[in-house]
Each structure stands twice: as C-alpha cells, then as structure tokens.
C-alpha positions, 0 to 999 in steps of 0.5 A: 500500500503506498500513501496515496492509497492510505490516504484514501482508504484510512480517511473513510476508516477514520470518519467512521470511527471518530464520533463514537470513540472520541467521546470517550476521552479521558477526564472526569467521568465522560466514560459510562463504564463503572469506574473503569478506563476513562479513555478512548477506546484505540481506533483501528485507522491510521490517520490520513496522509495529507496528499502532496500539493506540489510534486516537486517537492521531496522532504530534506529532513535526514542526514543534518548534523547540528551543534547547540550553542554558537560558533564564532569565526576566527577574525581574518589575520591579515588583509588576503584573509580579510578580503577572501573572507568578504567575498562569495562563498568564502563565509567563515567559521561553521558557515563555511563549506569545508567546515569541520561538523563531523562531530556534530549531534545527528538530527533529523528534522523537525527539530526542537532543541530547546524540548530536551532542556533542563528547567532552569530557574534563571532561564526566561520565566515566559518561555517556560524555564527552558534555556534556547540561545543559539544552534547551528544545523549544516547538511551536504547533498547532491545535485543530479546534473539532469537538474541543471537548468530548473529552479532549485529552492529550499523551503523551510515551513517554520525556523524558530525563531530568526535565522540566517542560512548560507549556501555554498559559502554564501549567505542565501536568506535572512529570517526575522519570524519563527512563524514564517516560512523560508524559500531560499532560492538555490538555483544561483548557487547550485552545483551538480554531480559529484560536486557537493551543495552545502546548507549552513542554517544559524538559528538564533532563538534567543531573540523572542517574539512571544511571551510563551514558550516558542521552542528553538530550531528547524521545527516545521518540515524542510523540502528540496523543490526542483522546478522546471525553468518555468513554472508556477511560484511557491505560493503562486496559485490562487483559487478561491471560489466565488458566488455570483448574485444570481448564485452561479458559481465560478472559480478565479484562478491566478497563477504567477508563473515564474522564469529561470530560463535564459530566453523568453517563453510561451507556455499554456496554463491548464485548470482543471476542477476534479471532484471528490472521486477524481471526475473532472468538472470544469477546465479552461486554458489560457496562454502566457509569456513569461519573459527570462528572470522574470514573473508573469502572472496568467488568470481564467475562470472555471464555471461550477454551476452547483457544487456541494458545499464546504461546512462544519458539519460536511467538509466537502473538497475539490481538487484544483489542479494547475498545470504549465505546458510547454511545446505541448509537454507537461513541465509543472503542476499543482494541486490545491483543495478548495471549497465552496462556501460563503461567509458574512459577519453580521452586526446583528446577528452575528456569523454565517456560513453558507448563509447559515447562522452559525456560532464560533465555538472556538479555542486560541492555539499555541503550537506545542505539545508535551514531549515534543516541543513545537516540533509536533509531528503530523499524526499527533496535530491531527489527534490533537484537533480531533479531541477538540471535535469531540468536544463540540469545538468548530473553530480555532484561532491560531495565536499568535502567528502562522500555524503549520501548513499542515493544520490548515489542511486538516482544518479543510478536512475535519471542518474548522473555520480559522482565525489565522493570525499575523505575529509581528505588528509592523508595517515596514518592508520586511514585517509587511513581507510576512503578513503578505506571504501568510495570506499567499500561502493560505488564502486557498484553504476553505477553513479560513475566515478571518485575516487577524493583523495583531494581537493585544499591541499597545499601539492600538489606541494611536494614530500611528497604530491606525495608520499602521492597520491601515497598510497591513489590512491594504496589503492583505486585502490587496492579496485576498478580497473575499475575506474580513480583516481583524484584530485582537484589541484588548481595550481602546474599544470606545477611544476616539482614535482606535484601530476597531475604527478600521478593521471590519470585524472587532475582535475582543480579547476579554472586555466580557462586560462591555459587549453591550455598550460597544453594540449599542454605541456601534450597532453597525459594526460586527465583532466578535470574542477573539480570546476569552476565559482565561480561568484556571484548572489543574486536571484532576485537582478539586481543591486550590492549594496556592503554596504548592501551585495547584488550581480547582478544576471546579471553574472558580479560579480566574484571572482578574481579566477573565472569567469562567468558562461557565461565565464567559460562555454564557455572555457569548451564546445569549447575545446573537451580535456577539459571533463567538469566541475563542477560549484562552486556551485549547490545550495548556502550553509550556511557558507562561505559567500565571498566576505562579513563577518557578517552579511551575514551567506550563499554563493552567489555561487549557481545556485539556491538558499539556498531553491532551487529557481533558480537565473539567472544562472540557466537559464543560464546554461539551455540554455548551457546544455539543447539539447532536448528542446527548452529554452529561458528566460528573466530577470528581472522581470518588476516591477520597479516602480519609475524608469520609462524612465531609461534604464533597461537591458534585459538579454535573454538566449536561445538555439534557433536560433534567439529571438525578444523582445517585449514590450507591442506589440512593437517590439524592436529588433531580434538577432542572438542567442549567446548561450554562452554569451546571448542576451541583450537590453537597454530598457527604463522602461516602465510599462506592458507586455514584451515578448520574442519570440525564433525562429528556421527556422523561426518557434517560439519554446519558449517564456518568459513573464514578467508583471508589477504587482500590490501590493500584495493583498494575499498569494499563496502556491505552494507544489512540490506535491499534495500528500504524504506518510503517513509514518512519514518520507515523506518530501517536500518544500511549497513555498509560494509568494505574488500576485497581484489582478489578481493572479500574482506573485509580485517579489518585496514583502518582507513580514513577513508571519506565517505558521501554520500546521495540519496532519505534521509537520515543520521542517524547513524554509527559503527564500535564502537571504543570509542576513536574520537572521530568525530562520530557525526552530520553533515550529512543528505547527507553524512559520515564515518568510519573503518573499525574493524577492517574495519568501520563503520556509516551509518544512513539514514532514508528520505525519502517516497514511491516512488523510490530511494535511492542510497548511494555510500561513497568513501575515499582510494586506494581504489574507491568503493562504490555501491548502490541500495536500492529505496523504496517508496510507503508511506505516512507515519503520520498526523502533527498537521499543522506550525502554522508559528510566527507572530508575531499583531499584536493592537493597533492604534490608529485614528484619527477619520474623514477626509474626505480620504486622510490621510497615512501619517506621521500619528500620535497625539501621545505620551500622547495616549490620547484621540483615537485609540481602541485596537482589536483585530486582528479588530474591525470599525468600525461604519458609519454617515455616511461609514463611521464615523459623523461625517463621514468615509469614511478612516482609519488603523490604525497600531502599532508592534512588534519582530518576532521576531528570525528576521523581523528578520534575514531579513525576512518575510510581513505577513498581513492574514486579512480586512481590509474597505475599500480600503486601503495597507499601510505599514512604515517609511514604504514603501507595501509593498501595495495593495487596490483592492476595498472587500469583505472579502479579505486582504493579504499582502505581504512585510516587508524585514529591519530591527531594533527596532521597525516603523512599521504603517500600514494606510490604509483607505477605507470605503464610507458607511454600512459596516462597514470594518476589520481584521476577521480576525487579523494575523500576522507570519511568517519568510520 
C-alpha cells in the first residue's frame, strides 16, 4: 500500500470511527463504564496522509548534523584573509563549506532543541524555564546534473525563531519570524554531480517574539523543490471560489508563473476542477509569456454551476489542479483543495456560513505539545484537533502567528473555520513581507475566515497604530478580497482614535462586560470574542492549594481579566451580535505559567491538558457546544479516602433536560438542567458507586459513573490506535494509568513508571502537571515518568516497514503493562537521499619520474616549490617515455592534512574514486593498501585514529607511454 492509497482508504476508516470513540476521552467521568478506563477506546485507522500539493517537492529532513550553542569565526589575520573572507562563498567559521561538523549531534528534522532542556530557574520565566540561545544545523547533498537548468529552492515551513542560512559559502536568506516560512532560492548557487551543495542554517532563538514558550530550531518540515525553468511560484496559485448574485458559481484562478530560463517563453496554463472521486468538472486554458528572470502572472475562470458545499458539519473538497505546458509537454503542476462556501459577519446577528447562522465555538492555539516541543509531528496535530471535535469545538484561532501548513489542511478536512493570525505588528518592508506571504500561502484553504493583523499591541489606541492597520489590512486585502480583516484589541474599544475604527470585524480579547455598550454605541459594526476565559484548572485537582501551585478544576479560579468558562460562555451564546469566541486556551502550553513563577514551567489555561487529557472544562464546554448528542458528566472522581462524612461537591454538566444523582442506589436529588452554569450537590463522602442519570421527556439519554477504587495493583496502556504506518514518520500518544484489582482506573496514583520500546521509537513524554520537572525526552528505547493524577503520556514514532511494535510500561510494586500495536508496510515519503559528510583531499604534490620504486619517506625539501609540481585530486599525468615523459615509469603523490576531528578520534575510510597505475597507499609511514592492476579502479582502505596532521603517500607505477594518476576525487570519511 503506498500513501496515496492510505490516504484514501484510512480517511473513510477514520470518519467512521471518530464520533463514537472520541467521546470517550479521558477526564472526569465522560466514560459510562463503572469506574473503569476513562479513555478512548484505540481506533483501528491510521490517520490520513495529507496528499502532496506540489510534486516537486521531496522532504530534506535526514542526514543534518547540528551543534547547540554558537560558533564564532576566527577574525581574518591579515588583509588576503580579510578580503577572501568578504567575498562569495568564502563565509567563515561553521558557515563555511569545508567546515569541520563531523562531530556534530545527528538530527533529523523537525527539530526542537530547546524540548530536551533542563528547567532552569534563571532561564526566561515566559518561555517556560527552558534555556534556547543559539544552534547551528549544516547538511551536504547532491545535485543530479539532469537538474541543471530548473529552479532549485529550499523551503523551510517554520525556523524558530530568526535565522540566517548560507549556501555554498554564501549567505542565501535572512529570517526575522519563527512563524514564517523560508524559500531560499538555490538555483544561483547550485552545483551538480559529484560536486557537493552545502546548507549552513544559524538559528538564533534567543531573540523572542512571544511571551510563551516558542521552542528553538528547524521545527516545521524542510523540502528540496526542483522546478522546471518555468513554472508556477511557491505560493503562486490562487483559487478561491466565488458566488455570483444570481448564485452561479465560478472559480478565479491566478497563477504567477515564474522564469529561470535564459530566453523568453510561451507556455499554456491548464485548470482543471476534479471532484471528490477524481471526475473532472470544469477546465479552461489560457496562454502566457513569461519573459527570462522574470514573473508573469496568467488568470481564467472555471464555471461550477452547483457544487456541494464546504461546512462544519460536511467538509466537502475539490481538487484544483494547475498545470504549465510547454511545446505541448507537461513541465509543472499543482494541486490545491478548495471549497465552496460563503461567509458574512453580521452586526446583528452575528456569523454565517453558507448563509447559515452559525456560532464560533472556538479555542486560541499555541503550537506545542508535551514531549515534543513545537516540533509536533503530523499524526499527533491531527489527534490533537480531533479531541477538540469531540468536544463540540468548530473553530480555532491560531495565536499568535502562522500555524503549520499542515493544520490548515486538516482544518479543510475535519471542518474548522480559522482565525489565522499575523505575529509581528509592523508595517515596514520586511514585517509587511510576512503578513503578505501568510495570506499567499493560505488564502486557498476553505477553513479560513478571518485575516487577524495583531494581537493585544499597545499601539492600538494611536494614530500611528491606525495608520499602521491601515497598510497591513491594504496589503492583505490587496492579496485576498473575499475575506474580513481583524484584530485582537484588548481595550481602546470606545477611544476616539482606535484601530476597531478600521478593521471590519472587532475582535475582543476579554472586555466580557462591555459587549453591550460597544453594540449599542456601534450597532453597525460586527465583532466578535477573539480570546476569552482565561480561568484556571489543574486536571484532576478539586481543591486550590496556592503554596504548592495547584488550581480547582471546579471553574472558580480566574484571572482578574477573565472569567469562567461557565461565565464567559454564557455572555457569548445569549447575545446573537456577539459571533463567538475563542477560549484562552485549547490545550495548556509550556511557558507562561500565571498566576505562579518557578517552579511551575506550563499554563493552567487549557481545556485539556499539556498531553491532551481533558480537565473539567472540557466537559464543560461539551455540554455548551455539543447539539447532536446527548452529554452529561460528573466530577470528581470518588476516591477520597480519609475524608469520609465531609461534604464533597458534585459538579454535573449536561445538555439534557433534567439529571438525578445517585449514590450507591440512593437517590439524592433531580434538577432542572442549567446548561450554562451546571448542576451541583453537597454530598457527604461516602465510599462506592455514584451515578448520574440525564433525562429528556422523561426518557434517560446519558449517564456518568464514578467508583471508589482500590490501590493500584498494575499498569494499563491505552494507544489512540491499534495500528500504524510503517513509514518512519507515523506518530501517536500511549497513555498509560494505574488500576485497581478489578481493572479500574485509580485517579489518585502518582507513580514513577519506565517505558521501554521495540519496532519505534520515543520521542517524547509527559503527564500535564504543570509542576513536574521530568525530562520530557530520553533515550529512543527507553524512559520515564510519573503518573499525574492517574495519568501520563509516551509518544512513539514508528520505525519502517511491516512488523510490530511492542510497548511494555513497568513501575515499582506494581504489574507491568504490555501491548502490541500492529505496523504496517507503508511506505516512507520520498526523502533527498543522506550525502554522508566527507572530508575531499584536493592537493597533492608529485614528484619527477623514477626509474626505480622510490621510497615512501621521500619528500620535497621545505620551500622547495620547484621540483615537485602541485596537482589536483582528479588530474591525470600525461604519458609519454616511461609514463611521464623523461625517463621514468614511478612516482609519488604525497600531502599532508588534519582530518576532521570525528576521523581523528575514531579513525576512518581513505577513498581513492579512480586512481590509474599500480600503486601503495601510505599514512604515517604504514603501507595501509595495495593495487596490483595498472587500469583505472579505486582504493579504499581504512585510516587508524591519530591527531594533527597525516603523512599521504600514494606510490604509483605507470605503464610507458600512459596516462597514470589520481584521476577521480579523494575523500576522507568517519568510520
């Protein structure tokens, strides 16, 4: 099975799974079973390849070698080496091309350094305690020469945070945003065959764009993009539905062709619009020009009299197809999902979709996650995405910066509408330049409804904060018309100069209390919450303990900006000009630890938690947001011993009409449903079974059951799925608990736990206390962490090929935990091929000619630059008399050079490419090698290790009258 046929089959496996297992999340009392595993049950699809949009690309994501910390260059000693340092491709220090990296750390990419760092108290408080500073990551590759004559570029979705990267010596691109994406145009610099390409990346993460954790690195993925001399640009394809007054449907489509060929061409671009099976529905063609080293822009129109509808509920796709041919030949294509919908934000009624009114039920984003940092592979944002639909949620807010491509596609597919927000509030060239790539790069995606230009910036109450929108919302409307502009104020709403004067959609961060006043002082403006809630949870705490940094998950601690889930909803859903809003936050995030410092190193605002698990409030919002199913829920657990006969509150939310509690069969009370605010009880502890039954007309719909457990007695693991791709790139989070004698959960176990795994590999770990300072990532085989409440989490990559992984989780005391998760024969995406760093031995001195073998120990005499001539690896000694023209048919080829330090400390590999005559190979006065025959053919031999500087000798004889040498490349290599 490749990717595309897993594409198509696991996403039909995948939608029919997610609506009954979802809903068995982990949390308070979500699953029905009498104390038993409060998680999901494992699904048996994988998770859906998102399809390749551009087929030009390959993953440059293998053989990188990268050194934490800085590298300074030597300073040029004298004026030569001052004026060689200063010109192309003569960069210095670790940007040079014949660095020395050997004995660099071994990545691949994505890549976050600063996830595997200790938490240190003096490091910076909002970035979690994590010291990141400065990294280096180098990597050498191959060009086939039948890549001559195409575009050649490099792009990198995501470099955290500014970045400066060389190619072949020369500095190629500059980096100002951890946020944007980087096309580094490779083509000026290219070289083919043998010839090595080498990519310098400095990344400094010291400089921080946000008050939250940002991680440190090449996070995102990185791609080699070869292109034909002309084709569509990067970003250069617009397509984006429209509707007409009369309702007829037509597909703008724009492309900007781009040129690296020498004369000017003509060339035909082709649209094609195919529907979900691959029927073609629409087509057009229109003809460019497109002039050498230059751009050319072709735009026509597809007509799409009635397509299905993109929605929340039926994300319905198509597949535009773009296509450059020329002389009739197809040279380049693109494919892009796109869909059909409408939008309006209404100042009275609030947002509607497809003429439809719907009501934002949305969370604000960070981009990290427990154990990986923001390096979070593809498989595990999907997992993460589909916690928050199971929760009702239907939009997200990307905060505060340009999410990962790939959450954009999965948007499109699950159906969420985005808020996708620009990270730096400046109108000058270079910041202007990533607010005008971010639209580019998403203003195809259906999901996306509103372009947010800032957050919470103290300028937005001035006159230069009005004129500065006033150029960012130009340029985004410049690039995308069919959407609002918006931005996250947090206050100035009602200030004579304010920036809610120019945006077309008013976005309230908190300022809960004040949507009325602003309605009716503005009745014609439309607005909406861009951040609201902001209230604390600890997941599984049900009393506040300040001195030890532990919030109540019964949604009573806020912020004094904030309010209440409960609160805030409720403010939101009752008043219709209100669109909706988005929780601070969906899940908690490293970094920004309010309302505490050190040693807290994560945020209490998440509905769920670090890991994924679910608090309180996502059951809360599941009773709020969710219409199509029956919810009810009951907290806390019911295991408390030591507290017997105190009064212990029970929180139930539902979306019923009524709900009954019960306590080992005695019912304690009915109430009315309180949607909004929930139900509660004051029930003395009692050990056993209590339950809570939702009724609508008096028929039951739902219930929820907690039991007292006993003392842990064994581990359970619960994977998201029983299987996975064998793809070396499928992820997915195991959780793991304690349970009881009878095999239920004990919420109350915080134990030290080991992992140990075969067929993949750990890449992370985590159990979403907010306090817990565990490493986070450990060896690929093997580490550990502690239950938090019950609960914690390992993540494990796939290895390659069809087998099977086996997962074991073993702590002190108790029984150990085993499973087997099923890993299928998939293959891996395509990757550049790994170009193993080798050091190249370029020069040689030979010597005359001798009659007779000459001993290796012979050698120029110092500052003889006379007798013995300099040559090149590669170059051939003419024939002649004896081989060499007078007289002599033997001679020696010598040089002397400091291996790189990897070589030196654990030895290495001499290669000889193609070297012609009979010869002995020499290092440090040991013959190491022997050739018996005289035609061309390699050595290879191995070199001990050894410091500073090595004596090479090659002894050579040539047949009279040939052509002998070293006529191919030489290269020194690690063992």
């Amino acid at each position: 099975m490749n990717r595309r046929q897993l594409l198509l089959a696991s996403a039909a496996s995948a939608a029919g799974v997610a609506s009954g297992s979802l809903a068995r999340l982990p949390g308070p009392a979500v699953s029905g079973d009498a104390g038993g595993l409060p998680m999901p049950r494992p699904t048996h699809a994988l998770p859906p390849v998102l399809p390749e949009s551009d087929p030009a690309r390959v993953r440059l994501e293998r053989g990188w070698q990268f050194h934490e910390g800085d590298v300074v260059a030597v300073a040029p000693a004298n004026h030569e080496q001052t004026y060689l340092s200063v010109k192309a491709g003569n960069a210095q220090g670790a940007a040079a091309m014949a660095f020395d990296d050997s004995d660099w750390l071994p990545v691949r990419l994505p890549h976050d350094w600063a996830a595997a760092q200790p938490f240190v108290e003096t490091a910076n408080i909002s970035q979690g305690y994590r010291p990141r500073g400065i990294g280096w990551y180098r990597r050498t590759l191959r060009l086939d020469p039948a890549d001559r004559g195409k575009k050649i570029e490099l792009q990198f979705d995501g470099i955290a945070t500014n970045a400066t990267i060389w190619v072949n010596g020369s500095v190629a691109a500059h980096s100002w945003s951890g946020y944007t994406g980087v096309v580094v145009d490779l083509t000026p610099f290219a070289r083919f065959g043998d010839a090595e390409n080498v990519i310098a990346v400095r990344v400094d993460a010291q400089a921080m764009e946000g008050w939250w954790y940002e991680g440190a690195g090449i996070y995102r993925h990185a791609w080699l993009v070869r292109r034909a001399a002309v084709a569509i640009a990067s970003d250069g394809l617009h397509a984006d539905p429209r509707r007409d007054g009369d309702g007829r449907w037509h597909v703008p489509v724009v492309a900007t062709l781009t040129s690296v060929d020498h004369a000017p061409a003509t060339v035909t671009v082709e649209a094609m619009l195919l529907d979900a099976v691959g029927h073609t529905i629409a087509r057009a063609a229109v003809s460019a020009v497109v002039g050498a080293l230059e751009d050319s822009v072709a735009t026509l129109t597809l007509d799409v009299p009635s397509p299905d509808l993109w929605s929340i509920e039926q994300s319905k796709l198509y597949t535009l197809v773009a296509r450059v041919r020329r002389d009739g030949a197809v040279v380049d294509e693109r494919r892009v999902a796109i869909g059909f919908r409408t939008i309006r934000f209404d100042p009275a009624q609030g947002f509607f979709l497809n003429e439809r009114h719907v009501k934002i039920k949305g969370v604000c984003l960070h981009q990290d996650h427990a154990g990986v940092g923001v390096a979070v592979p593809d498989a595990l944002l999907r997992w993460r995405l589909e916690r928050l639909k199971a929760m009702g949620c239907n939009a997200i807010r990307c905060s505060h910066g340009a999410p990962a491509p790939e959450l954009l596609d999965l948007a499109d597919r699950m159906g969420f509408v985005v808020m996708d927000e620009n990270r730096q509030f400046n109108p000058a060239p270079d910041y202007l330049a990533q607010l005008e790539w971010l639209v580019r790069r998403d203003r195809n995606h259906p999901s996306v409804i509103l372009w947010s230009v800032f957050n919470e910036e103290p300028m937005q109450a001035t006159e230069a904060g009005v004129e500065m929108v006033r150029r960012m919302a130009h340029a985004v409307r410049t690039l995308d018309d069919s959407r609002p502009v918006t931005a996250a104020l947090n206050g100035s709403f009602f200030d004579p100069v304010t920036v809610a004067n120019v945006v077309d959609v008013t976005g309230f961060n908190y300022y809960q209390n004040d949507y009325d006043r602003f309605h009716a002082m503005f009745p014609a403006r439309a607005m909406t919450s861009s951040e609201d809630t902001s209230a604390y949870e600890t997941r599984g705490a049900f009393s506040g303990d300040p001195a030890r940094h532990i919030a109540s998950s019964y949604d009573v601690e806020v912020t004094s900006w904030g309010d209440t889930h409960r609160s805030t909803w409720k403010k939101i859903a009752d008043r219709a000009f209100v669109a909706g809003g988005f929780v601070w936050t969906g899940f908690d995030y490293h970094g920004e630890p309010t309302p505490y410092a050190w040693p807290t190193i994560s945020s209490f605002f998440g509905i769920l938690d670090l890991c994924g698990f679910p608090k309180t409030a996502f059951d809360i919002h599941r009773a709020h947001w969710v219409d199509d199913a029956p919810v009810v829920s009951l907290a806390p657990h019911w295991t408390w011993p030591g507290r017997e006969g105190q009064p212990i509150v029970v929180f139930v939310m539902s979306n019923a009409e009524q709900v009954t509690l019960r306590l080992n069969g005695r019912v304690l009370g009915t109430q009315p449903v309180d949607r909004m605010m929930g139900n509660s009880w004051s029930v003395p502890y009692v050990a056993g079974r209590i339950e809570v039954v939702a009724t609508r007309g008096g028929r039951t719909v739902a219930s929820a059951v907690q039991e007292t457990t006993g003392a842990p007695v064994a581990l359970r693991l619960t994977p998201a799925r029983s299987m996975m791709a064998g793809d070396g790139e499928d992820t997915q989070p195991v959780s793991v608990d304690a349970i009881d004698a009878r095999g239920r959960h004990v919420p109350t176990a915080n134990l030290p736990v080991r992992f140990a795994v075969s067929g993949a590999a750990i890449i992370g770990l985590g159990n979403g206390d907010p306090n817990c300072h565990e490493p986070e990532q450990s060896a690929a085989d093997a580490g550990a962490r502690s239950l938090f409440n019950g609960l914690a989490q390992v993540i494990v990559r796939a290895d390659t090929g069809k087998g099977r992984i086996v997962i074991e989780a073993r702590a002190p005391g108790l029984a150990p935990a085993r499973i087997t998760i099923d890993r299928l024969g998939i293959a891996a995406p395509a990757q550049v091929a790994v170009t193993a760093p080798q050091q190249r031995i370029a020069q040689w001195r030979r010597s005359m000619p001798f009659d007779a073998r000459p001993s290796p120990d012979l050698a120029p005499r110092d500052g003889d630059n006379n007798s013995w001539a300099f040559v090149a690896s590669g170059t051939a000694t003419p024939g002649g008399d004896g081989g060499g023209g007078d007289g002599g048919r033997w001679r020696i080829y010598r040089t002397a050079i400091v291996p790189w330090r990897a070589i030196g400390a654990g030895g290495g590999r001499i290669h000889f490419a193609s070297v012609v005559g009979r010869g002995e190979l020499w290092v440090d006065g040991q013959r190491i090698a022997t050739k018996a025959e005289v035609a061309a053919a390699p050595i290879d031999a191995r070199i001990a290790p050894g410091a500073g500087a090595r004596q090479i000798v090659l002894i050579l004889e040539a047949d009279s009258h040939a052509a002998s040498g070293i006529v191919g490349s030489v290269t020194l290599s690690a063992a």
